[in-house]
N, C-alpha and C positions, 0 to 999 in steps of 0.2 A: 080379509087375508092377513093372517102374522106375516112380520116381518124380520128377518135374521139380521143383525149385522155383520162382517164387512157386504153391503149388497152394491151389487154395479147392474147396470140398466141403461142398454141403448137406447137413446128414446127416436133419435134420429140423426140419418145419416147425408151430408151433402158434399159432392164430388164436382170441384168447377176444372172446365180446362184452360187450356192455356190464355187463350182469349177470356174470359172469365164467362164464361158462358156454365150451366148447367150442365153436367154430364151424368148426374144421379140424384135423386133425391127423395128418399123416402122416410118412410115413419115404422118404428116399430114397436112391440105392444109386449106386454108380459104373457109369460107362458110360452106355445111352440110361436119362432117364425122358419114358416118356409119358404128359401128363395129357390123358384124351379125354373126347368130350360131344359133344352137341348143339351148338350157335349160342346162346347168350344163357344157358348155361348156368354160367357163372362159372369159366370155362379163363382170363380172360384176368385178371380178377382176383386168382387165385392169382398170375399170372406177375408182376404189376405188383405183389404183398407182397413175392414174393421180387426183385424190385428194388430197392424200398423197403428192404427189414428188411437187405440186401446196401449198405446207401449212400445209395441213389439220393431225391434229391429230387425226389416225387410227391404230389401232395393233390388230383388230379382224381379223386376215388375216384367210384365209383357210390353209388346212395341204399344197396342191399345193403351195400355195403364200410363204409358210415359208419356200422354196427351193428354195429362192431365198435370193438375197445376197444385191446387189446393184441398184436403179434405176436414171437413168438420165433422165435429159431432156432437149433438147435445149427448150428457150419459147424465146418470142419477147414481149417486153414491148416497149411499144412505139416507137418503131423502132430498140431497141438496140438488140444484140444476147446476151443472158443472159442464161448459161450451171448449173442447178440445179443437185444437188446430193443427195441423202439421204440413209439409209440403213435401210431395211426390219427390225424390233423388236417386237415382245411383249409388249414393252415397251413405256408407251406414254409419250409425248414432246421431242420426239427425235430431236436431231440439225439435220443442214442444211446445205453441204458446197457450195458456188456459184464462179463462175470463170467468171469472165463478159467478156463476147466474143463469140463462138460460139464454139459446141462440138468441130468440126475438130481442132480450135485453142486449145481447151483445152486440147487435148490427145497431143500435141507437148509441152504442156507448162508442167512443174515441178509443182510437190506439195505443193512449197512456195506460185504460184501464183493462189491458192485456196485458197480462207477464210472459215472459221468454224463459222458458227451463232449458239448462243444455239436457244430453242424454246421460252426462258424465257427471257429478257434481264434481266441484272443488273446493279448495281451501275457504274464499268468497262466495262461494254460490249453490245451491244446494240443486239437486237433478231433479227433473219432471217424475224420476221414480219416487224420490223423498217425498214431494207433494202430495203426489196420488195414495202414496200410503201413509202419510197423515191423512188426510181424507180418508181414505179408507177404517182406519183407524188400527193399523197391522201395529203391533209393538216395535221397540228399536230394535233395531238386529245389533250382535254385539258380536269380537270378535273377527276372527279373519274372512269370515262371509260377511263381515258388512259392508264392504265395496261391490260385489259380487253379484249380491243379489236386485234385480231388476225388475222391473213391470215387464220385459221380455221375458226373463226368467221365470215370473209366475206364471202367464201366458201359456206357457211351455205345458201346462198340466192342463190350461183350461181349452185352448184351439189344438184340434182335432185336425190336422192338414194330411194332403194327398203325398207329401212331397220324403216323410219322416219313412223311417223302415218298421213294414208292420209290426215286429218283433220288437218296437223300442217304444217302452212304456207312457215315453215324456217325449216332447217334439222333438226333434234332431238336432243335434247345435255344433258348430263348432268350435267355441270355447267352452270344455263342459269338462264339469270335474265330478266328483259322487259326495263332495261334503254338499257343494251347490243343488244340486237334486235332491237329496236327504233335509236338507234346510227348507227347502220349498217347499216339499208334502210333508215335513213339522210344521211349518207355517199355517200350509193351507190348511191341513188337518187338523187343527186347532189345539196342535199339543208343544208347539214351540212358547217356552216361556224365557222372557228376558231376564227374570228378576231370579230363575233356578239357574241360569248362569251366571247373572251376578254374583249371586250367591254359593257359586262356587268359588269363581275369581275372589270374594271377600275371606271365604275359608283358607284357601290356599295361602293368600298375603296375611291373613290372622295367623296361621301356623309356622309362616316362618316367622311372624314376629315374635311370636311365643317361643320359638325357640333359641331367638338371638337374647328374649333378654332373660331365660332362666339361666342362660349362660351367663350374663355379665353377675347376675341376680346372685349364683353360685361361687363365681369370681370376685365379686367383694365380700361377701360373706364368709369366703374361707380362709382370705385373708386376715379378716379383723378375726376369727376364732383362734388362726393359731397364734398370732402376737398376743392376747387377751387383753388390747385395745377397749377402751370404754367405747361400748356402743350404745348407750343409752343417751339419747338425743336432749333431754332433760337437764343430764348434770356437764353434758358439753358445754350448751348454752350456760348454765352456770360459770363454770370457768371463761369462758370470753369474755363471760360480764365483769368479772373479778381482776382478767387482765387489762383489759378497758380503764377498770376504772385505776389501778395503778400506774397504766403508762399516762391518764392525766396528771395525774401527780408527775414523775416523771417529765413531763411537760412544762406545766407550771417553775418546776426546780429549773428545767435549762434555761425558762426565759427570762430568770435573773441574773444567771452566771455568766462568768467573764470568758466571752471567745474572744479575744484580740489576738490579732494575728500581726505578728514583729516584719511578716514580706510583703511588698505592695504589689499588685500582679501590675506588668508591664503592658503598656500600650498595645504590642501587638495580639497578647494572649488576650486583651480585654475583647479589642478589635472582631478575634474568632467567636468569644463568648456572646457575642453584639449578633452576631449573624446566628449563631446558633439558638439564643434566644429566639429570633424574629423566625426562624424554621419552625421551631418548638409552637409557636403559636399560629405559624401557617397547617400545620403539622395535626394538632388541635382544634383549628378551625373546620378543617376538611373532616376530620373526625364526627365533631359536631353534627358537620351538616348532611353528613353520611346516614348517622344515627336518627338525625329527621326527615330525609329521605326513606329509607325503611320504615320508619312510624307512618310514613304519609303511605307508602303501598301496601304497607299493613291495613292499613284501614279502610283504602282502595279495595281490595281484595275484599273485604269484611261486607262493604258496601256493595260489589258485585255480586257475590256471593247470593247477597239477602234479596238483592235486583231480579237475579235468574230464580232465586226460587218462589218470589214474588209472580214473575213470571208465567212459571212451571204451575203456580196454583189457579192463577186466569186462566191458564189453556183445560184446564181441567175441571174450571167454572163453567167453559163456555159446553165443554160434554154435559157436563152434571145440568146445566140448565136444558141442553135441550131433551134429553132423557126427563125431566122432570114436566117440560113442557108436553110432551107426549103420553105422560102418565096422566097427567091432570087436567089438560088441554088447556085452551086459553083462561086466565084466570082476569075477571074484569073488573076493575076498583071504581067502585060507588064516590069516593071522597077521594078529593086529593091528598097523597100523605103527606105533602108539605106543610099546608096550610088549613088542610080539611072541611075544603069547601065542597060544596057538592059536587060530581059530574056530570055535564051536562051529556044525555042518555042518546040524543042523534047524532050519529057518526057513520061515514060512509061504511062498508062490508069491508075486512082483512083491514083493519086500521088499529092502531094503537089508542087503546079508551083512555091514556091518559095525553098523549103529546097530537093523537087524531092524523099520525102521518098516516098514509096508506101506503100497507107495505104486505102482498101476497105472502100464503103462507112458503111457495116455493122460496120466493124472496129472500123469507128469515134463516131459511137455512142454507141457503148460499152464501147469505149476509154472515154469519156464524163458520163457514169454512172460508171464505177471503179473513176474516178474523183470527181464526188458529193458524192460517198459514202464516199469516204480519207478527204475529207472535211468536210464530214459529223462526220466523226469519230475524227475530230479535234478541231469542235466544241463542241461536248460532251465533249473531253478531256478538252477543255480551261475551260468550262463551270465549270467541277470539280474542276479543279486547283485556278478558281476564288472563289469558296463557302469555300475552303481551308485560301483562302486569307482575305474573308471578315468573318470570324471566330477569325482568329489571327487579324486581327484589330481590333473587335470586343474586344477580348481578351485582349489586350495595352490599349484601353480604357477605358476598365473598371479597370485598375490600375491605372489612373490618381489622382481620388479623393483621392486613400488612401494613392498614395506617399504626394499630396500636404497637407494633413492632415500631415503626418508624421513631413513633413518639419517647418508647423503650429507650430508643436506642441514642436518640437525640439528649434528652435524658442524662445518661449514662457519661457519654462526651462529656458534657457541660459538667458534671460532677466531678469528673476524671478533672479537669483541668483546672479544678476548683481546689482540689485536695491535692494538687502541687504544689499550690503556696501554702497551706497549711503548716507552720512552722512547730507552733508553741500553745500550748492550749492548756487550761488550767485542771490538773490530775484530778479534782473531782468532777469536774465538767466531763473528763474524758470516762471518768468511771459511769457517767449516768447516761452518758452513750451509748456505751456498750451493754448497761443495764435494759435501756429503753432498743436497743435491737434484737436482744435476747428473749425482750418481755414479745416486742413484734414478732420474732420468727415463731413461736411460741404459739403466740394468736393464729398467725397463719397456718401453720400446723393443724389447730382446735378447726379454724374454718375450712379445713380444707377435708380434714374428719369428719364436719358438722355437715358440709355437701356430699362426701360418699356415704353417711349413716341416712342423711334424708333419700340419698339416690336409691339405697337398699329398700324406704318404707315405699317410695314411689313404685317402684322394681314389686314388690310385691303385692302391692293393689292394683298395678296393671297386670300381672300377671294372674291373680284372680277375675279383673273385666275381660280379661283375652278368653280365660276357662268356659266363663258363661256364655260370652259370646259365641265361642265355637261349638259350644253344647247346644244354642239354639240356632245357630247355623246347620248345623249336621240333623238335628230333628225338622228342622224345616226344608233340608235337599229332599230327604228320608219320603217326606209328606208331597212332597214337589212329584219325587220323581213317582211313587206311585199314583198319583193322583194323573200321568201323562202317561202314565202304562194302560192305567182304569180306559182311561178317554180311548188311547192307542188301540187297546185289543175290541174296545165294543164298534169301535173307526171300522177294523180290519173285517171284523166278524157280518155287520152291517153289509160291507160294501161286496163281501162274500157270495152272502146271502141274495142282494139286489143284483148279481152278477149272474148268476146261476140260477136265479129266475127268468133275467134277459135271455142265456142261454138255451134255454128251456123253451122259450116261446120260439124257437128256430123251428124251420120246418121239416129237422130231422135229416139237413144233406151233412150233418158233420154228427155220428152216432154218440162220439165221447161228448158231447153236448150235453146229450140226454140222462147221463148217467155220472155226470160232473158231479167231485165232491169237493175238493178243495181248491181254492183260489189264492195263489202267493203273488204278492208285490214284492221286489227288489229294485227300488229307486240306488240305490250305488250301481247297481249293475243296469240298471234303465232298462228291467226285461219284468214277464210277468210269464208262468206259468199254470197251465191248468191240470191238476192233477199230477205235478212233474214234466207235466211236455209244454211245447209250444209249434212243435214242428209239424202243423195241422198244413189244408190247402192254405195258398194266398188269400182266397176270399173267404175263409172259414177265420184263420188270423186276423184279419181285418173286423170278420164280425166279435169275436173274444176280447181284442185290444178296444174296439167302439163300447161293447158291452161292459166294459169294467171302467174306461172312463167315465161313462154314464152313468156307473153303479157311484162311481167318487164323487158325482154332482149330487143325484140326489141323498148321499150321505147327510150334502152339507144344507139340503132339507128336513133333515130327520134331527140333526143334533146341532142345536144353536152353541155349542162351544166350537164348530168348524169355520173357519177362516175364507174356505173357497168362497168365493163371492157372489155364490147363487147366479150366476153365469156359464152360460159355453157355450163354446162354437164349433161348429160340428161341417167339416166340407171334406168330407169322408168316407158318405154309406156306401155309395157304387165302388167303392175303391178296387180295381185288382180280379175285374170280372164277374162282380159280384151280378146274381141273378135277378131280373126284374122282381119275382113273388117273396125272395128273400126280405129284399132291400123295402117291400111294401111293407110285412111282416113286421120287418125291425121300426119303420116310422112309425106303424099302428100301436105298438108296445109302447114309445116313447111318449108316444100323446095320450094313451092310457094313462104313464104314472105321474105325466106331468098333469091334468086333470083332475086322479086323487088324491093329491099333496095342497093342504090349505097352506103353504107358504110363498110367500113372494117370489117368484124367480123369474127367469127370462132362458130361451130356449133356441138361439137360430142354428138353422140346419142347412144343405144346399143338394139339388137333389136331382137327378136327371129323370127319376125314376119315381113321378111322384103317386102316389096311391088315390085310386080315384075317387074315395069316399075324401080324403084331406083336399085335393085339388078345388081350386075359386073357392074354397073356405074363408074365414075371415084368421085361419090360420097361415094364411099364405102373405106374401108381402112382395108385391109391385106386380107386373104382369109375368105369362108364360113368354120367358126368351129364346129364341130361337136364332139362326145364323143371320137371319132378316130384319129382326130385332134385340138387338143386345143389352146387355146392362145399360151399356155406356151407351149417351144422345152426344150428339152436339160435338163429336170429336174429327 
């Protein structure tokens, strides 16, 4: 059998009550399971644990349900054993603890090597939904849905409940909006992409950048054109070097001439200049170490930076290996590559041929998701620690201006009170002062030209990397979005087609059934129409809305670019009066196409009305319950 990714797979389910006692406990298998009974006999409760224990936030339990304590579950996500935990409440967004391995390891393993997820994540802590869809391997969700969306929320498309109004396409909810809905069947559907929103969000921020600096770009430009200012960067640098080398001269000349000054400055004005000095060098100091504080979060930052994406390329080692391991399967080294001794060839089954640990192959791939998740939890943490860092540089920097102001201004004082006593000074001394401040303003001028001519060349080589950029941002949304249309319309057309076949197998009590041509989904509006109606009987609605979410599952058997997770759960055939030979009809269909489909998947259904060729099959799971005998033992 192929197998699809994202895939989920109950593999078993166990219900203790309060006393810790067993109150359920089965197994189940890929392909159909059906759980059958009576009416009131606890089909519907099972389905609603494994909602529950699968994500979903639920606490309308029954009086039965609330006599119980704890529910587990082994599932399989993509190949790993992954042992869910949760506990029965009233209370909704209850956490999640998960143990990556399989039950039997987890009842041998300690309490340490359980994690607790809230339902919620925060700032510290990332939700039981983040987990499950790393595991899974869903992309990041970006933008205003990415709080939003939940392993309740995907749920919503894949559990099939009594409880929802037949007319509404996705489970019922009370906090429910239409971007939420629409993001989910992108998701599920396999045509949400993270990186065509990125790559919007980059185009967008690239455009205004591009337009903020053709403006400055246009802004010095037309200034140095109409002055007719040297803008050639060439003979700028020339003249600095020219006045350079005459204010040394300059230089040289004062530090032979005569400043004698005929006033002594007085005690108390020394007294001030004594203090203002010792500022001047407090002043200085802080500056200093301002400027080596930022060198050090600069390189903080530089070092985080290279950390996270160091990172980012292990977590994507550990996919790429096991994708690789899967292609090529165990690969078993003859020599060792250290030392290139031989290996010795006896070694237990599932063991490693070089280190000889023995380690099953479910093992290794749980071993591989408790791994992406530690990694995963280290890059949030980096991630924090860097916003911590680029704050406090943030922070250093913006002390800069007002130390070197201080220093300006400290400065300034101490010269003012200097050039008081300045009495008498010898006339060419005083002439090569003023020479050598003219030659300086001068310079400064040239430098101050030589920075807006080079800000022009910068200005216009970014302005050319911003062109290309957005040239190949916009041909890559271009290729994005139709390549999410491609996928979208063959999604829609598929699930069409496998809908209006289910329809078709009815046995003629709804006649527009027979003669069905088009099938529309509107997830914003959470409704589906057949042919433009929906206002069929209740039981007839119920079978159109079961038949097109069915048709959505096995979509995501037909096209491995779909998301749904080759799962669902189905506690909804009888819904609403539906007829014993209907309700047989529609199980027969379903174990039909799950039968002709070579793809992995998992099928539970819940049934009052089970069809007598399916009943004591080895499609059925646990016994026939009745009001004598329930789901639930032991409560």
């Amino acid at each position: 059998m192929t197998q699809y990714n994202p895939f989920l797979k109950l593999n078993r389910l166990i219900i203790f009550s309060h006393e810790g006692k067993i109150a359920y406990d089965q197994n189940f298998h890929s392909g159909v399971n059906i759980i059958r009974g009576h009416n009131s006999s606890g089909k519907s409760t099972i389905a609603n644990f494994i909602f529950y224990i699968l994500g979903g936030d639920f606490n309308k339990w029954t009086s039965q349900a609330l006599k119980c304590k704890d529910i587990i579950a082994e599932v399989e996500i993509n190949d790993a054993k992954i042992t869910l935990k949760r506990t029965v409440s009233e209370k909704a967004m209850q956490p999640m603890s998960v143990f990556w391995g399989s039950y039997e390891d987890s009842k041998k393993a300690g309490s340490e090597n359980w994690e607790i997820f809230p339902y919620k994540r925060s700032e510290h802590k990332k939700s039981f939904s983040n987990a499950l869809f790393l595991a899974l391997g869903f992309p990041e969700l970006r933008g205003d849905v990415d709080s939003n969306i939940t392993m309740h929320q995907i749920l919503r498309l894949i559990y099939i409940d009594q409880k929802s109004s037949t007319q509404d396409l996705m489970m019922s909810d009370n906090f429910d909006s239409s971007i939420t809905r629409t993001t989910v069947a992108d998701l599920l559907f396999g045509v949400y992409d993270d990186t065509l929103y990125t790559d919007k969000l980059e185009l967008r921020e690239s455009e205004k950048e591009q337009e903020i600096f053709k403006k400055q770009f246009e802004g010095i430009e037309s200034i140095y054109k109409s002055t007719g200012a040297e803008t050639k960067i060439e003979t700028i640098d020339a003249l600095i070097r020219e006045n350079l080398e005459q204010l040394k001269k300059i230089d040289e000349a004062l530090a032979g001439g005569d400043d004698i000054s005929n006033s002594d400055i007085d005690d108390e004005t020394e007294e001030i200049i004594k203090k203002l000095n010792d500022s001047l060098l407090l002043h200085k100091r802080e500056f200093t170490d301002t400027l080596k504080e930022i060198e050090y979060y600069e390189y903080e930052i530089l070092d985080s930076n290279e950390f996270i994406d160091s990172l980012t390329k292990r977590s994507l080692s550990i996919n790429e290996s096991l994708v690789t391991k899967e292609l090529f399967g165990n690969i078993d080294f003859t020599h060792c590559p250290h030392c290139l001794s031989e290996l010795t060839t006896s070694q237990p089954d599932h063991s490693c041929s070089l280190c000889k640990q023995v380690l099953p192959e479910e093992q290794i791939k749980s071993h591989h998701k408790k791994m992406q998740q530690e990694i995963d939890n280290q890059i949030r943490e980096s991630k924090m620690l860097l916003k911590d860092k680029l704050l406090k540089l943030q922070e250093f920097k913006s002390l800069i201006p007002s130390l070197s102001n201080e220093i300006k201004t400290t400065q300034s004082e101490i010269e003012s009170l200097l050039n008081r006593f300045q009495t008498r000074r010898n006339k060419g001394y005083d002439s090569l002062l003023i020479k050598k401040g003219e030659m300086t303003s001068k310079n400064n001028f040239l430098i101050q030209q030589q920075k807006a001519i080079s800000r022009i060349d910068v200005l216009r080589k970014e302005l050319k990397r911003l062109d290309a950029k957005i040239r190949d941002l916009r041909a890559s949304i271009i290729a994005k979005e139709k390549d999410k249309n491609t996928k979208l319309f063959n999604a829609r057309y598929f699930i069409q087609t496998k809908t209006l076949e289910i329809l078709k197998s009815d046995l003629g009590r709804q006649k527009e059934f027979a003669n069905a041509k088009i099938v529309e989904l509107d997830f914003s509006k959470n409704t589906f129409l057949l042919d433009g109606q929906n206002n069929f009987s209740e039981s007839s609605n119920v079978y159109l809305k079961n038949s097109i979410r069915f048709a959505i599952f096995f979509a995501s058997l037909q096209f491995a670019f779909f998301r749904f997770p080759r799962f669902i759960l189905c506690d909804n055939i009888e819904d609403k009066g539906m007829q014993p030979d209907r309700s047989k009809s529609f199980q027969r269909k379903i174990v039909e196409l799950s039968n002709s489909s070579n793809v992995e998947h998992q099928i539970i259904l819940t049934t009052s009305m089970v069809d007598e060729d399916l009943n004591g099959t080895e499609l059925c799971v646990g016994e026939f319950y009745d009001e004598n005998n329930k789901t639930l033992k032991n409560i």
